[in-house]
C-alpha positions in Angstrom: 0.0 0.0 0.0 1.3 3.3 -0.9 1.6 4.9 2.7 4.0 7.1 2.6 4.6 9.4 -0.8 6.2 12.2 -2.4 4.7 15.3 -3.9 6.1 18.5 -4.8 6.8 20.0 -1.4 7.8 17.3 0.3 7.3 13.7 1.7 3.4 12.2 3.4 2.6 10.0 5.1 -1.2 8.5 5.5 -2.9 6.1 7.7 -5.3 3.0 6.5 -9.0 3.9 5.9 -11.1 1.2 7.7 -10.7 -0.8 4.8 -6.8 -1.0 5.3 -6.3 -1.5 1.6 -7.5 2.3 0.9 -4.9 4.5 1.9 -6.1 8.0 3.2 -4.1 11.4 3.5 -5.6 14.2 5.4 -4.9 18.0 5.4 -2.6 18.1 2.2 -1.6 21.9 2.2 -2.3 23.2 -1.8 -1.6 26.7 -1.6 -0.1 28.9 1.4 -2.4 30.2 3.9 -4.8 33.0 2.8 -4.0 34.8 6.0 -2.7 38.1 6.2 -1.6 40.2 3.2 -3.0 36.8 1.6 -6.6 37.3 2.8 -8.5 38.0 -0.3 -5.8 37.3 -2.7 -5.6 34.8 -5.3 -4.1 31.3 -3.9 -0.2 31.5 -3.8 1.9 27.9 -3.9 2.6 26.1 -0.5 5.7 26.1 0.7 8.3 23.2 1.1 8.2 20.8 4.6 11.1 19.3 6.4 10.7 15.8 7.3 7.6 13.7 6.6 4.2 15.3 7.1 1.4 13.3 9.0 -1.4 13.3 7.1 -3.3 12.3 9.8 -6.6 14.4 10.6 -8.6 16.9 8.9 -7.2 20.3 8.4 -10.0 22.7 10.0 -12.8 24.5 8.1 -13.1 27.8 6.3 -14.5 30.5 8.3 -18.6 30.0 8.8 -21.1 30.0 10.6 -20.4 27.4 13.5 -21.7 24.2 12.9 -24.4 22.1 15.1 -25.7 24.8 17.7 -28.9 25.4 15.7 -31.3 22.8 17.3 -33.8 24.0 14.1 -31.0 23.5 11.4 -32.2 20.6 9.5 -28.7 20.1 8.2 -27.6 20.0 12.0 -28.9 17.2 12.8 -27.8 15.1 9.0 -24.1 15.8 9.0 -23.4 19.2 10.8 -23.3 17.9 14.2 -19.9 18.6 15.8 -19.6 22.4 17.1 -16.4 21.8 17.9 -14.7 21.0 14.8 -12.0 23.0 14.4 -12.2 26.7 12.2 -9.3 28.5 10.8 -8.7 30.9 8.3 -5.9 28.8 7.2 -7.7 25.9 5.4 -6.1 25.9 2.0 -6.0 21.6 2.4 -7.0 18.6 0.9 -7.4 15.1 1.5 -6.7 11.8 -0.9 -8.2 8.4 -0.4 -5.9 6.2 -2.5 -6.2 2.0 -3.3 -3.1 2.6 -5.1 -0.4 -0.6 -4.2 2.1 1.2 -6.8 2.9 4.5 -7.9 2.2 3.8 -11.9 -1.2 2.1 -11.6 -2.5 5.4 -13.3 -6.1 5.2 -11.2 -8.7 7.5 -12.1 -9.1 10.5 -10.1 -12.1 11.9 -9.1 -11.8 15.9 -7.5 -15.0 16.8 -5.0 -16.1 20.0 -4.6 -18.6 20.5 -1.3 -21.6 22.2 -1.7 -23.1 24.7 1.1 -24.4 27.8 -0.8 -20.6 29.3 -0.9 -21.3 30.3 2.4 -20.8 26.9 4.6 -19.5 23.6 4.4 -16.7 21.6 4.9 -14.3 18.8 3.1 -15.0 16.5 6.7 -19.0 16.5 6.4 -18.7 12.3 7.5 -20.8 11.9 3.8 -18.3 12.6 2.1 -15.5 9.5 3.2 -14.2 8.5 0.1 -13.6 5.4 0.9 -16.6 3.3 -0.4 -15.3 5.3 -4.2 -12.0 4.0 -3.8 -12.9 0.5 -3.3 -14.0 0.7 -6.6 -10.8 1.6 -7.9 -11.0 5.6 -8.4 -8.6 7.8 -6.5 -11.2 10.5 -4.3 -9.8 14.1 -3.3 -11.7 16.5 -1.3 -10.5 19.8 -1.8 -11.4 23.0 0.5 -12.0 26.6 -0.3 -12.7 30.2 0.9 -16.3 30.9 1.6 -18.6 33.7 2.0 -16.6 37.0 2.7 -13.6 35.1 2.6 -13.7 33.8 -0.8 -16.0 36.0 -2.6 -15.6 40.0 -1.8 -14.2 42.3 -3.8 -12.8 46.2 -3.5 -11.7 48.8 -5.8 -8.0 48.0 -3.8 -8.3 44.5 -4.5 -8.9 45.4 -8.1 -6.4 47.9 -8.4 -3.7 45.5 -6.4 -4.6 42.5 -8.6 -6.5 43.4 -11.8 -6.2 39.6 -12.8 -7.6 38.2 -9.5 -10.1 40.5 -8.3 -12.3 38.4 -6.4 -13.9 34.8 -7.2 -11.1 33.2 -4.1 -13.0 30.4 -3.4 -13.3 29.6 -7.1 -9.6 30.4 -7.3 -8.6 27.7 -4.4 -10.8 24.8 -6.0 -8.8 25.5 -9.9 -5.1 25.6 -7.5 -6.6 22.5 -6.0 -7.3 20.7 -9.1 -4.2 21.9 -10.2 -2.5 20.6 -7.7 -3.6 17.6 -7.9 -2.8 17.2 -11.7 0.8 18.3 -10.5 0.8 15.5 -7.9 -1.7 12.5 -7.9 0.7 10.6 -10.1 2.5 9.8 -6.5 -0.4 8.7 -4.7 -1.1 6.1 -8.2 -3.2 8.4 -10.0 -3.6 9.3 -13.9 -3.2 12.8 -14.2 -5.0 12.8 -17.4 -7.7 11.1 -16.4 -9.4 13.5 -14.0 -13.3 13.9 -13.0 -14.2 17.0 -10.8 -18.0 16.8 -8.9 -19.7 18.8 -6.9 -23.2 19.0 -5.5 -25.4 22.1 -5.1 -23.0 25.2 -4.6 -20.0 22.3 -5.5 -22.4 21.6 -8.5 -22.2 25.2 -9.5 -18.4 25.5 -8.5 -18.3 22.6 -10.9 -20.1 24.5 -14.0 -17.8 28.0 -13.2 -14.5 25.6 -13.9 -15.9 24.2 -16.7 -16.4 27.9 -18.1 -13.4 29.1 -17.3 -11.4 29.8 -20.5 -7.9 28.8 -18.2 -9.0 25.3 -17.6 -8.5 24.0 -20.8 -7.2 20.1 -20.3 -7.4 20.3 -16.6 -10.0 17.5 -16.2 -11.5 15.3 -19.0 -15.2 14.6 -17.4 -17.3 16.6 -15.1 -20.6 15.3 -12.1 -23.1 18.2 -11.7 -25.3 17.1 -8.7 -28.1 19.2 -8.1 -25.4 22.6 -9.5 -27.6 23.7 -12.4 -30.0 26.6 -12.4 -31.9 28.9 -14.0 -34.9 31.1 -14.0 -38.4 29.1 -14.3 -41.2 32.0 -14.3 -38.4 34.6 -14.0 -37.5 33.3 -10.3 -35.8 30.6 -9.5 -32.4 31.7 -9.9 -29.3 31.6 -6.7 -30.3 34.4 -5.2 -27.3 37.0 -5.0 -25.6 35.5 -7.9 -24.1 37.1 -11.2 -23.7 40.3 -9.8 -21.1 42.7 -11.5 -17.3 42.8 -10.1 -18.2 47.0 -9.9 -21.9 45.9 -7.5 -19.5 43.7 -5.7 -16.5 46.2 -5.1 -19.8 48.3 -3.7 -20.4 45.7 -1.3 -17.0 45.1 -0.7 -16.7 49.3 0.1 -20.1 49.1 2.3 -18.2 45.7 4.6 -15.7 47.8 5.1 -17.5 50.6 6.8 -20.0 48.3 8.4 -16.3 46.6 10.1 -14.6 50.0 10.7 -12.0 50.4 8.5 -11.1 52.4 5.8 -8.5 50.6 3.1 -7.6 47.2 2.5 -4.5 47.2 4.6 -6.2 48.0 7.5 -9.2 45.0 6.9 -6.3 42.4 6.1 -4.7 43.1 9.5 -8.2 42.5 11.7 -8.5 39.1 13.5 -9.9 36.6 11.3 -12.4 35.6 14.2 -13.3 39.3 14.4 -14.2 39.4 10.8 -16.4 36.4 10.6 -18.7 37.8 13.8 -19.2 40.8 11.7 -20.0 38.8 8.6 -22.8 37.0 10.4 -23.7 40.1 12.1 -24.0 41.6 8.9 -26.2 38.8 7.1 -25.0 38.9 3.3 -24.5 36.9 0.7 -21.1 36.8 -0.6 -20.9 34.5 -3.9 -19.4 34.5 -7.6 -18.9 37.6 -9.3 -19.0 38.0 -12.9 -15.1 39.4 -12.8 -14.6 39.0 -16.7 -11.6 36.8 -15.4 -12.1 33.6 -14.3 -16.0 34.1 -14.3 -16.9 35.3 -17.7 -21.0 35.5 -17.8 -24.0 33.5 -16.3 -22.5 30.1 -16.5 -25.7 28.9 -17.7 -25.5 30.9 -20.5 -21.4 29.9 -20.8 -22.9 26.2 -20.9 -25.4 26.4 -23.5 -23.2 28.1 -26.0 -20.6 25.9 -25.7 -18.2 28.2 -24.1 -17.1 25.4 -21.7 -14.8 22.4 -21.6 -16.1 19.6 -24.2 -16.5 16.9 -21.5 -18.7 14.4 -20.9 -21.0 16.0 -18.0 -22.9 13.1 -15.4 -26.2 15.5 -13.9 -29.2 15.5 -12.1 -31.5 16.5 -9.0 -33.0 14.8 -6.4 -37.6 14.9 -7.0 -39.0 17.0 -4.5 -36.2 19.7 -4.6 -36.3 23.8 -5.4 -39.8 24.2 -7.6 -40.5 27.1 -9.6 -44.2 28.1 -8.8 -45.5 31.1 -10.1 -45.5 34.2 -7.5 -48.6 35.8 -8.2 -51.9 36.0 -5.7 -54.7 36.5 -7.9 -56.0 35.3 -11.4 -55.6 38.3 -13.2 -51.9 38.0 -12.0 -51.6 34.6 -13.3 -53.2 35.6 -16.5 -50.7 38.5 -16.6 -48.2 36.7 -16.2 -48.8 34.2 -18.5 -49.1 37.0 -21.2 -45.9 38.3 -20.2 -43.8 35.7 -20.5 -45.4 33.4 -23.2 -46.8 35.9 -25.5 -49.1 34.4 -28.4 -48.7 31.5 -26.9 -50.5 32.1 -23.0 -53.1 30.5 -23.8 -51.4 27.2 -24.4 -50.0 27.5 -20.9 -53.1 28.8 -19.2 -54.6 25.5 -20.9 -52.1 23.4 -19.7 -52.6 24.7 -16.0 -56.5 24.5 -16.2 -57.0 28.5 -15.4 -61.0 28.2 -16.4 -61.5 26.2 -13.5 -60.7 29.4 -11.3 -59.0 27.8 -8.6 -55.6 29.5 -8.7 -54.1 27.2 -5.4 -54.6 24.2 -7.9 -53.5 25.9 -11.5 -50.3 27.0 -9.2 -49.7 23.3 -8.4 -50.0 22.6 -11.9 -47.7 25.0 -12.8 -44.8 23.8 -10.3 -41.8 22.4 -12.0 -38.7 21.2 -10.8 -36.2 23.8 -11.5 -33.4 22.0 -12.0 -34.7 19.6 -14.1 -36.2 22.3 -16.3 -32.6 23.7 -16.3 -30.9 20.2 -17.3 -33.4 19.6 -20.5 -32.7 23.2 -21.6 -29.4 22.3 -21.7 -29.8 18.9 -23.3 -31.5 20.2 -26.0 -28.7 23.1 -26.5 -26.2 20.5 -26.5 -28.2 18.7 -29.4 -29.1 21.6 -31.5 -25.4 22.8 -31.4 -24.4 19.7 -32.8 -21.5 18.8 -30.5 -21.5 15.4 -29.6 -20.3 15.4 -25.9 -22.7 13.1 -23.9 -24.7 14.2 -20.6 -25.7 11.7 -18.6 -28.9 12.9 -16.5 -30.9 11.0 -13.6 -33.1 11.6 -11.2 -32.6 10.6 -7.2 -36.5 9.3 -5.7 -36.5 6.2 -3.4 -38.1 6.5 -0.4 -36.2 8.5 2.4 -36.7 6.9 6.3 -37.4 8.7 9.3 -39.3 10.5 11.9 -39.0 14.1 9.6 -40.6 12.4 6.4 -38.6 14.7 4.8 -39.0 13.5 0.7 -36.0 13.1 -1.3 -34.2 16.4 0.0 -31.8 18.5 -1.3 -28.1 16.8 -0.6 -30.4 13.6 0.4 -28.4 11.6 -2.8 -24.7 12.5 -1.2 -25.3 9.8 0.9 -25.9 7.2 -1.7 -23.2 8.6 -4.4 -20.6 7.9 -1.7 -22.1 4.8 -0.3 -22.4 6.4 3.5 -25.4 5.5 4.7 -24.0 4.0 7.8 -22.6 7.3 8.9 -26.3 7.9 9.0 -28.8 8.4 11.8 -31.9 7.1 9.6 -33.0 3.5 9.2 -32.0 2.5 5.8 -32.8 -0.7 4.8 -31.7 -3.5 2.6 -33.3 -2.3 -0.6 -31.3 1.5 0.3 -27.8 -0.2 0.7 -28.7 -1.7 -2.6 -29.4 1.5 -4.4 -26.2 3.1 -2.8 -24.0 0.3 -4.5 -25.5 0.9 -7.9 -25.3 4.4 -7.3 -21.5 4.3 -6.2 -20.8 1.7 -9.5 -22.1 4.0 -12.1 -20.5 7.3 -10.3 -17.0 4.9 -10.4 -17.4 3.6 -14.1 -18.4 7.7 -15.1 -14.8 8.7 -13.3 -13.3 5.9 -14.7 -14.0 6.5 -18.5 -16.9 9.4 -18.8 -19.5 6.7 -19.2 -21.4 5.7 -16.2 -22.3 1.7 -17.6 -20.8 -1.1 -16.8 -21.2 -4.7 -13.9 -22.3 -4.8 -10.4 -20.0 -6.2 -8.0 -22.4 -9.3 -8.2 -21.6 -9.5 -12.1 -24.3 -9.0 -13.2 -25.0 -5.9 -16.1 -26.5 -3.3 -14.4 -29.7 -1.1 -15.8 -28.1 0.7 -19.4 -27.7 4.3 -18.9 -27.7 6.3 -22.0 -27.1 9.7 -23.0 -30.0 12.5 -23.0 -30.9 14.0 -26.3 -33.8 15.6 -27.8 -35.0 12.5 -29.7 -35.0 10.6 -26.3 -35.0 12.9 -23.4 -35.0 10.1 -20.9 -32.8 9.6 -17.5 -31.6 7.3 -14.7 -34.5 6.8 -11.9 -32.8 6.1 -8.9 -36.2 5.2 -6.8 -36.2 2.0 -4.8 -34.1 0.6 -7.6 -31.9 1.8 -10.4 -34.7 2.1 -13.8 -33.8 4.0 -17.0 -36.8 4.9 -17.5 -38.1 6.0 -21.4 -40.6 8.3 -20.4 -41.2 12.3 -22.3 -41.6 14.7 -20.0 -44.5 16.6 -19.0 -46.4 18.7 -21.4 -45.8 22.1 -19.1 -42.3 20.7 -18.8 -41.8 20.5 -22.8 -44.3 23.8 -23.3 -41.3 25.9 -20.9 -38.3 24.2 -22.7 -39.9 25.1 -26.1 -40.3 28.9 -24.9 -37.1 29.0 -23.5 -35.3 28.9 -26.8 -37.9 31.2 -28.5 -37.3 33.9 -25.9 -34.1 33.4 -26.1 
């Protein structure tokens, strides 16, 4: 087992993963830490070690809101349940889970990015073990990044210090990561051309911004989009607080800086970090991308579906009872309005498809309800047909049945636990038929970092379910319900209705 390796700054050393034939490395440093005339600067190189470095424990979270002390936090009680885990500005790390016996096995690597609305979350969230991946034969690397404030102001000093880096330093630290790790995961038995990156919800996202950013060109070869894509159903729907301008941002960034009490950039970078995250949630702002013109060059949406984006074969999805887009109006005439608005000479086929003669706007609203992310995915499946490039997306949808005393549907992050086989880190009362849909989920996540296409055996031998490509002529997906199902089925007529008037508005 490869135990002890070395990278570019030095020499490692792991520990064995419960399965002692997964090696794991905790707390890699990838860049030097952001602290001091670092904080808010683009990620600089880490520096060389003396002697071996214990990769032993987690290096401590970005600066956030604390963890576990909101008893009404329904993400408290599913994985955010240690206060205590250590927070530091300095969190620039990663970790590797390795099966790698030599170092020229050239594994497949697969790079996760955490999701938490770029404003919390954390590479030790106990779903995210890589282990169950690695058994499988794929080399798993959590990487970390700068959140909220941290990662995401900007200033007119910032600007003016570093016109090339502006802002977008959370973004910055997941490209150094992967960047790192196509430097170095040849030592830990990787292929460095053979690289996925995934991410889920603001990971997802962070996953769609690398693969528009013009710089990133041959730094991974196949990309996983969990529950990351999104755009405006009914003209809401959207992250709220995202694509704002780098000059609304700098604005911000001017307006912090009074709200904390100081008046340049000198002066911010030498508070206490602790001090500036209790004014940050004292404040109560969101602090996200920034289209910079940079690294961030438009509404990655928009990036996506013109092809302005690494030609990669893309794995996506959304779990079924997650973010709907219901239209926001409170009487008929609104609804009518609304329809005219956005649909033109063609309200009266939507107004038809919701039923508006019966007059009961409660039910026409439920009619109207899509899932937003799925509307978002066959958007882009049908740009990626119509352009005529011939880079597959996989897409699926994640609706078994979810245990416990909450009922709480399939919710949003309620897959991670599957895609990485956890569900015994988990308080709720999975079952047989669960552990069984977290196997097949793991073996077609392996098989898409292994070689962009998510087919292939169970560990029983047996073919499991084919999963083929979306396309216009068949729109169809992976239903991951109480059992894997490809499942040839069109979707809705409001579904196909708002895909069609998409592209005429557009």
């Amino acid at each position: 087992m490869l135990r002890k390796v070395k990278v570019e700054n030095g020499l490692i050393q792991g520990l064995p993963a419960a399965d002692p034939r997964i090696t794991v490395f905790k707390g890699i440093p990838f860049a030097t830490p952001p602290v001091g005339e670092n904080r808010w600067r683009a990620p600089q190189p880490a520096a060389d070690w003396e002697g071996t470095l214990k990769a032993f424990e987690f290096a401590p979270i970005s600066m956030q809101a604390t963890p576990g002390v909101n008893p009404d936090d329904f993400y408290s009680r599913e994985w955010h349940v240690d206060p205590n885990v250590p927070m530091d500005e300095d969190n620039l790390y990663l970790n590797i889970w390795t099966p790698a016996k030599r170092t020229d096995e050239k594994l497949p690597v697969y790079v996760w990015i955490f999701g938490g609305g770029f404003q919390y979350g954390y590479t030790s969230e106990m779903e995210f073990d890589g282990e169950r991946l690695a058994r499988r034969g794929a080399i798993v690397v959590t990487v970390n990044y700068r959140l909220n404030v941290f990662g995401f102001l900007a200033h007119p000093e910032i600007t003016q210090e570093a016109p090339e880096a502006p802002t977008n330093f959370g973004l910055l630290d997941q490209q150094a990561g992967i960047e790192w790790v196509k430097r170095n995961i040849a030592a830990f038995g990787g292929d460095p051309d053979n690289i996925t990156v995934g991410g889920q919800s603001a990971g997802g996202a962070s996953v769609m911004h690398q693969l528009t950013a013009p710089q990133n060109e041959g730094l991974f070869q196949s990309a996983v989009v969990l529950s990351g894509v999104f755009t405006n159903v009914y003209q809401n729907g959207g992250i709220p607080g995202s694509g704002r301008t780098l000059a609304e941002v700098e604005q911000a960034g001017v307006d912090f800086f009074n709200f904390i009490g100081v008046s340049s950039l000198e002066e911010a970078r030498a508070l206490d970090g602790e001090f500036v995250r209790e004014k940050l949630l004292e404040y109560k702002a969101f602090w996200g991308p920034v289209i910079d013109n940079k690294f961030v060059m438009g509404n990655v949406f928009e990036l996506f579906m013109a092809n302005k984006r690494l030609m990669v074969p893309v794995m996506l999805g959304q779990t079924s009872t997650e973010f709907f887009g219901v239209p926001e109006v409170s009487s008929l005439d609104e609804f009518k309005g609304m329809a005219e608005k956005l649909f033109g000479a063609d309200a009266s086929e939507f107004l038809k498809l919701c039923d508006f003669e019966s007059g009961d706007l409660e039910a026409m609203k439920k009619k109207a309800a899509v899932p937003t992310i799925e509307y978002a995915i066959r958007v882009l499946g049908k740009a990626n047909n119509d352009t005529g490039f011939d880079m597959p997306l996989y897409y699926y949808n994640f609706d078994p049945e979810i245990p416990g005393w909450d009922n709480p549907g399939t919710f949003h992050s309620s897959d991670l636990w599957f895609f990485f086989e956890t569900l015994a880190k988990c308080w709720r009362p999975f079952v047989g038929k669960h552990y069984d849909l977290a196997r097949e989920m793991s073996n077609y996540l392996a098989n898409f970092i292994t070689a962009g296409n998510p087919n292939g055996e169970d560990v029983t031998g047996e073919k499991m379910p084919q999963w083929d490509p979306y396309t216009v002529d068949a729109p169809y997906g992976m239903v991951f319900g109480d059992k894997s199902e490809f499942v040839k089925e069109q979707p809705s007529e409001l579904m196909h209705f708002l895909v069609n008037q998409y592209f005429k508005a557009n």
